[in-house]
C-alpha positions in Angstrom: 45.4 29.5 -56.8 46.1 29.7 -53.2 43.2 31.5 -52.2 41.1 28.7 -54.3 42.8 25.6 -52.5 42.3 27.4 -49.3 38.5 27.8 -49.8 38.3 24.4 -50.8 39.5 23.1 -47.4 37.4 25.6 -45.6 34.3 24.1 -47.7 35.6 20.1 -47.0 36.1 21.1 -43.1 32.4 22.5 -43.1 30.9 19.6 -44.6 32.6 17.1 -42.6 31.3 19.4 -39.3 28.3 19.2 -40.6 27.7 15.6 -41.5 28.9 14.5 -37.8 26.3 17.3 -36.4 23.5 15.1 -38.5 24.7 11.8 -37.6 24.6 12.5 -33.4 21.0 14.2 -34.4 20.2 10.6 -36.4 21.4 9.1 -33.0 20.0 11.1 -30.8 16.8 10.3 -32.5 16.9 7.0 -32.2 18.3 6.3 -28.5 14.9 8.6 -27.8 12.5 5.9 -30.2 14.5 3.3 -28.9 13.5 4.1 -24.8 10.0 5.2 -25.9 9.3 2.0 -27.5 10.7 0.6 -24.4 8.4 2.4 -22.2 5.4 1.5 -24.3 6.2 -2.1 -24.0 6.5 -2.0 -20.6 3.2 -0.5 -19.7 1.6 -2.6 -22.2 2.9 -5.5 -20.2 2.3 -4.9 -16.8 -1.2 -3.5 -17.5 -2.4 -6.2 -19.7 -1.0 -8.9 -17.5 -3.1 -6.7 -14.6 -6.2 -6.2 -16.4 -6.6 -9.6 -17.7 -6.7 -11.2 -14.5 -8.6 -8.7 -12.1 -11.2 -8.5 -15.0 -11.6 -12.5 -15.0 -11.6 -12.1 -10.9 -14.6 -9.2 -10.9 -16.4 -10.5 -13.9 -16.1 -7.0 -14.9 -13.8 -4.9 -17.7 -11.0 -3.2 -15.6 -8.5 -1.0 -17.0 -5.1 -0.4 -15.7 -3.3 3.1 -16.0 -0.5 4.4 -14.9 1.0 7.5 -13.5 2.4 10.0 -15.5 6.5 9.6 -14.9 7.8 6.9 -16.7 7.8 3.6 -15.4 10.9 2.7 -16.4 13.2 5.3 -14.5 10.4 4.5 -12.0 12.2 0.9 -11.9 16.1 1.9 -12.5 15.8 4.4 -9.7 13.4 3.6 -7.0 12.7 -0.5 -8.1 9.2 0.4 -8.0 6.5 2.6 -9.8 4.9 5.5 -8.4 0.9 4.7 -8.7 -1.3 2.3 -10.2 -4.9 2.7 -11.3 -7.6 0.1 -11.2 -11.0 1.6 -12.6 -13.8 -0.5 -13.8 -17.6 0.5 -14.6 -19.0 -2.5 -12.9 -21.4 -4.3 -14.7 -25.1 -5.5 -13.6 -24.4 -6.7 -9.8 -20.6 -5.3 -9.9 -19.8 -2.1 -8.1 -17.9 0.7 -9.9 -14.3 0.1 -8.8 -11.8 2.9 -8.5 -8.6 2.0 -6.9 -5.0 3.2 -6.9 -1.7 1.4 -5.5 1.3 3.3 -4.8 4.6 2.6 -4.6 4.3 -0.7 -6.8 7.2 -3.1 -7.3 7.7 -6.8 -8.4 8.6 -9.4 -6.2 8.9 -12.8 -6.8 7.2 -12.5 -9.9 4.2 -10.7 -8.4 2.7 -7.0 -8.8 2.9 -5.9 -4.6 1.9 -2.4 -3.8 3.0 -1.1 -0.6 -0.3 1.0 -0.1 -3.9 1.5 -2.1 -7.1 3.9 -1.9 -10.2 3.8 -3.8 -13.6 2.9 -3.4 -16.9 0.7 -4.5 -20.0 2.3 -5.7 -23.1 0.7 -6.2 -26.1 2.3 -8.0 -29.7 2.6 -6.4 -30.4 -0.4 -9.1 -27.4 -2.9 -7.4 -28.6 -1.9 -4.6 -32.1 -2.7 -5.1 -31.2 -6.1 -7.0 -28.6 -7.1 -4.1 -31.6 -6.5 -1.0 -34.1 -8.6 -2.8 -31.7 -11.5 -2.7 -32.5 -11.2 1.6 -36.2 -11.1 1.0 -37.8 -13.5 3.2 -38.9 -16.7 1.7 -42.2 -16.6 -0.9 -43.7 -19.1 1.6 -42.8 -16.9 5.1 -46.5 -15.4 6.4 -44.6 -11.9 6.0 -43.2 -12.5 2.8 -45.4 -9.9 1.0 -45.0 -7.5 3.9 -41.3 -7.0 4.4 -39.3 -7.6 1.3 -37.2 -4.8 -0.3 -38.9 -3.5 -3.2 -36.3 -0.4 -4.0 -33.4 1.2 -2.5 -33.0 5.2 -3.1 -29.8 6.8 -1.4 -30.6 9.8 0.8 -27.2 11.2 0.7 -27.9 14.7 2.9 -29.8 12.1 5.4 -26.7 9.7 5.1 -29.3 6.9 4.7 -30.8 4.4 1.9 -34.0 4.5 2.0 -35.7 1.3 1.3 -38.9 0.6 0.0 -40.5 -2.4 2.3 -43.6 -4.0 1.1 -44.9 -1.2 -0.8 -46.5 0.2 2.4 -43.5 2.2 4.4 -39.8 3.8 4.3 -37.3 2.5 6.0 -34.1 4.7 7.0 -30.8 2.0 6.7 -27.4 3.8 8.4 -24.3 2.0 6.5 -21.1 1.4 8.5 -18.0 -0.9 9.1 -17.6 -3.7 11.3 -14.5 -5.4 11.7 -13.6 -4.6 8.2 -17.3 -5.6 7.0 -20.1 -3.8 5.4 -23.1 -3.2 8.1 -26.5 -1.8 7.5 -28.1 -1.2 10.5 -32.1 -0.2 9.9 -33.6 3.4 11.8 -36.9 0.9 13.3 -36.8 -3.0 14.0 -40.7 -3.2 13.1 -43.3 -2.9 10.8 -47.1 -2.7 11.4 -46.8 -5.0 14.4 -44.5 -6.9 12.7 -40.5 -7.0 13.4 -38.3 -6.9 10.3 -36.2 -10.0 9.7 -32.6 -10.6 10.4 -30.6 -10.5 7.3 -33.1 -8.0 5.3 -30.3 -6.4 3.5 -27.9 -9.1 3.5 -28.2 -9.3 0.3 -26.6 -6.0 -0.1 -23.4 -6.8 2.5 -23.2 -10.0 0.5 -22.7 -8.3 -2.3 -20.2 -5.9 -1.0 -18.7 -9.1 0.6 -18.1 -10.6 -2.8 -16.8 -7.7 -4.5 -13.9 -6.9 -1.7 -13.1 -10.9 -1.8 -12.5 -10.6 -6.1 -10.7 -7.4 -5.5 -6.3 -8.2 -5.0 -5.2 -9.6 -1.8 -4.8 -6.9 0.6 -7.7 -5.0 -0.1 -10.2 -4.6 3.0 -13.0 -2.1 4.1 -12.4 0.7 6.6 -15.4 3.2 5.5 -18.9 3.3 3.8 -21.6 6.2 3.1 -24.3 7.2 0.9 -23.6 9.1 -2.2 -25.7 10.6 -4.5 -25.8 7.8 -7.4 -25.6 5.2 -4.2 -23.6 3.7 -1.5 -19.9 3.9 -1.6 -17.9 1.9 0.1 -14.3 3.5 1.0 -11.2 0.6 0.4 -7.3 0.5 1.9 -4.8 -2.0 2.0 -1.3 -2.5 2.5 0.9 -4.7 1.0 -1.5 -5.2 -1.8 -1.0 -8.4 -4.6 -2.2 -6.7 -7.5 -1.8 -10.0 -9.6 
């Protein structure tokens, strides 16, 4: 009889071990639910709050990602989130936008990142679009003869080549000016002719645009030809990303 009771609290002190080792699993479990589901809501948040404005500034979809350690020790330990991503595919006279904001924080309510990198691409057919907005007018006497009638990027040259008038090739070098867009063309004439100011404004005004719709603290500091077109290289500091 004594060995039989004795089991018998061996067995009830084995249960009860047991049990408690199931219960801190049940808890364990849930703390980790519980600071996933807080993590989720808080990426959700920011980035929807993100994307719904900078899409409604570009006129363009923009998604907002962000990097891979979690935002939320991000915040408890640092106050601020390691990087940001701003991408968006562009749409018919909207460059592709890739941009990325590190070391992001809220202040006063608003999404400031202390630095950001990306760049603007537009296609051959943005480009070509944009130059024939700084065509001359239907009525100029050289209307015919100097509009832009396509732009193909020449990225070994480092040029875009633009189509004038159906009749020649013109070379145009992209650069930066006091944080603006220049496209300075290889020849100022054409058959006799000289080429009118403002031929590609068209294309800088677009550019211009774009930067002005991106956040607050976004400027130009680069541009060259690519393959698929010009890209346009973008920093900032202290950048309002809404």
């Amino acid at each position: 009889m004594r060995r039989r009771d004795s089991d018998d609290r061996r067995g009830r002190r084995g249960r009860r071990r047991g049990g408690c080792g199931c219960s801190l699993l049940l808890l364990l479990l849930l703390l980790v639910g519980l600071v996933v589901a807080a993590e989720f809501g808080a990426r959700w948040y920011l980035s929807d709050r993100a994307e719904r404005e900078a899409s409604a500034e570009l006129g363009a979809p923009v998604s907002v990602g962000f990097g891979r350690t979690p935002i939320l020790w991000d915040l408890a330990t640092t106050q601020a989130v390691d990087t940001v991503r701003l991408t968006s595919p562009g749409a018919e006279t909207v460059p592709r936008i890739d941009v990325t904001g590190s070391s992001v924080r809220l202040v006063d309510g608003a999404i400031l990142a202390a630095t950001a990198n990306g760049t603007a691409t537009l296609t051959g057919a943005q480009l070509a679009a944009a130059a024939a907005e700084g065509n001359p007018a239907a009525d100029s006497p050289v209307a015919g003869l100097t509009e832009v009638r396509s732009v193909r990027p020449d990225a070994q040259a480092g040029l875009l080549v633009a189509d004038i008038g159906g009749i020649a090739e013109v070379g145009v070098a992209p650069g930066v000016s006091d944080g603006q867009l220049t496209l300075t063309p290889q020849q100022t004439a054409l058959l006799g002719f000289p080429l009118p100011d403002g031929l590609f404004s068209g294309i800088t005004g677009t550019v211009d645009s774009t930067v002005a719709s991106l956040p607050d603290g976004v400027v130009i500091n680069g541009a060259r030809v690519v393959p698929d077109g010009l890209e346009v290289a973008l920093t900032g500091a202290d950048v309002v990303l809404r």
